[in-house]
C-alpha positions as CSV (number, residue, x, y, z in Angstrom):
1,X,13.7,-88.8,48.3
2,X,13.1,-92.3,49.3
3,X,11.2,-94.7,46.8
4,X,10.3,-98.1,47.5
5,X,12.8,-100.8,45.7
6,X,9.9,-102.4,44.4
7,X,8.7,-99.4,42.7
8,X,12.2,-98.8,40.9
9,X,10.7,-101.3,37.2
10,X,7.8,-98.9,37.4
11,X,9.3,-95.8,37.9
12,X,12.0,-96.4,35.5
13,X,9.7,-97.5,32.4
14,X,7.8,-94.3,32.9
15,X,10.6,-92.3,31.7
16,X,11.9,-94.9,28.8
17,X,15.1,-95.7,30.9
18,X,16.0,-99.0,29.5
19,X,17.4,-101.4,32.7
20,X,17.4,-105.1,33.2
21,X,16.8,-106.0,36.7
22,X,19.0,-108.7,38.5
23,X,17.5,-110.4,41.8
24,X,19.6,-112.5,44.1
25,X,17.4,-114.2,46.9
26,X,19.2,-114.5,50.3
27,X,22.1,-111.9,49.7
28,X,22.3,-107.8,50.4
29,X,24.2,-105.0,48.8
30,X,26.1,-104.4,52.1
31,X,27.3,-108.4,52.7
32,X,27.2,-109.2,49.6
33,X,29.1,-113.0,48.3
34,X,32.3,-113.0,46.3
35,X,30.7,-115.0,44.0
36,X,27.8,-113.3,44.1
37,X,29.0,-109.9,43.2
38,X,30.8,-111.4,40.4
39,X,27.8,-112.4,38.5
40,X,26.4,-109.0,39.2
41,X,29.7,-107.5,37.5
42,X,29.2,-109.6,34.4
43,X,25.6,-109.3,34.0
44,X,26.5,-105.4,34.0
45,X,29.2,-105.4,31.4
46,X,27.1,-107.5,29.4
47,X,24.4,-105.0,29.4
48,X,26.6,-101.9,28.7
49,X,28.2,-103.4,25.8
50,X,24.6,-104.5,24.4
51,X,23.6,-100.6,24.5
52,X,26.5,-98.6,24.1
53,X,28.6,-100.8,21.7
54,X,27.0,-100.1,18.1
């Protein structure tokens, strides 16, 4: 099933999923900087522990 990336906020409130969407302009999932990826580690631990940490 293919759904547009910009649908994803959308589709995912509709069922009560709760996210936080990170965007970084000029980079890709594939190539993807060092530094880059780095933040997007952090900003995910930080929202794990937020949620599943009582």
């Amino acid at each position: 099933m293919l759904i547009n990336f910009y649908n994803y906020p959308t589709i995912l409130e509709a069922r009560k999923f709760e996210f936080e969407f990170l965007a970084i302009p000029d980079d890709t999932h594939h190539w993807m900087k060092f530094s880059n990826g780095v933040k997007v580690s952090e900003a995910t631990a930080d929202f794990l522990k937020r949620k599943l940490i009582p």
